[in-house]
VOPAGU-2260 file (C-alpha; in pm, 1 decimal, decimal comma):
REM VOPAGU-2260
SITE   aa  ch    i         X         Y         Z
SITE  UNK   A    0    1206,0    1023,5   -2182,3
SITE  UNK   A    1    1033,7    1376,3   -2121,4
SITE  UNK   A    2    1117,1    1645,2   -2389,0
SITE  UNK   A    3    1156,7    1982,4   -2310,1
SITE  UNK   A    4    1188,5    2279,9   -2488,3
SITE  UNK   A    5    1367,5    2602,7   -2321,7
SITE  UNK   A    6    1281,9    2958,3   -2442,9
SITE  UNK   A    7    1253,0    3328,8   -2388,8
SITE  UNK   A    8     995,5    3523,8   -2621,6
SITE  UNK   A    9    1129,5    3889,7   -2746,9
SITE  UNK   A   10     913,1    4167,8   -2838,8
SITE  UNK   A   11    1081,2    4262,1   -3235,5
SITE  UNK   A   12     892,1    4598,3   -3187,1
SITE  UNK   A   13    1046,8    4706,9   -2829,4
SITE  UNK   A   14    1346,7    4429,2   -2805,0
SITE  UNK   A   15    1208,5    4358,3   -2497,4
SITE  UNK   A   16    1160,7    4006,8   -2288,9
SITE  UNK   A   17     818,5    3942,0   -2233,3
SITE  UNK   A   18     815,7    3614,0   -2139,1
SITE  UNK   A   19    1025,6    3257,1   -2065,4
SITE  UNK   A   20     996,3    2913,3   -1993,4
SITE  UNK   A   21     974,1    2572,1   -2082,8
SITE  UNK   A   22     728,8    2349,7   -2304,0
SITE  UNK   A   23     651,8    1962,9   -2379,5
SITE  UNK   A   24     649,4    2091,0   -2773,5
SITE  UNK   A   25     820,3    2352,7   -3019,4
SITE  UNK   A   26     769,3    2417,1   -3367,3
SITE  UNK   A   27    1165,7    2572,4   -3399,5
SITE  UNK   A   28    1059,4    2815,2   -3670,8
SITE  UNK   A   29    1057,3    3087,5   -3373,0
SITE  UNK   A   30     715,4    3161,1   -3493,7
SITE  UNK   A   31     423,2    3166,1   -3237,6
SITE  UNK   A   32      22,9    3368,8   -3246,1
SITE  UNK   A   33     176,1    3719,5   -3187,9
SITE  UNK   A   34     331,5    3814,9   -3471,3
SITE  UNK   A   35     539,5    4085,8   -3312,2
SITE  UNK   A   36     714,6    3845,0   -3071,3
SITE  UNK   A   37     935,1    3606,1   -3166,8
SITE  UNK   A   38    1046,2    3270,1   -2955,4
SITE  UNK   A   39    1395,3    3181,4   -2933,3
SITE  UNK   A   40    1522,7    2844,6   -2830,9
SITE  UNK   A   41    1781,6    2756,4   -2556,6
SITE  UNK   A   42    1995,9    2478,3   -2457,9
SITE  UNK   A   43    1913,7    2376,9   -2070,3
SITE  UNK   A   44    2260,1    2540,8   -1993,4
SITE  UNK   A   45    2185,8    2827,1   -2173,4
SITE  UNK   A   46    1843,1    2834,0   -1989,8
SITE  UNK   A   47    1964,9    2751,3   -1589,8
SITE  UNK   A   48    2235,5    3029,7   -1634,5
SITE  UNK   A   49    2008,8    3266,5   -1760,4
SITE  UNK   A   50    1763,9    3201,8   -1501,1
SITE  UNK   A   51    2095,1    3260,8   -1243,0
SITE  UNK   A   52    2106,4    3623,4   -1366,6
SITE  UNK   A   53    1736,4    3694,5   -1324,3
């Protein structure tokens, strides 16, 4: 079985989105190379019905 990870990345600096998606791998600390964004995790429900609103 596949494993995917849902997220959006926020900007702490602006609060903004700047980006979202889905990856084979996650490290769940939140922490990725930018130190000013931060990636948060979603269920895939959490994830579909957020991509609804977009």
């Amino acid at each position: 079985m596949k494993t995917e990870y849902f997220y959006i990345d926020i900007n702490l600096w602006t609060f903004q989105l700047v980006n979202h998606g889905i990856s084979p791998s996650a490290n769940h600390t939140g922490d990725i190379e930018i130190h000013q964004i931060h990636r948060i995790f979603l269920t895939k429900g959490q994830y579909n019905k957020f991509l609804h609103k977009l």
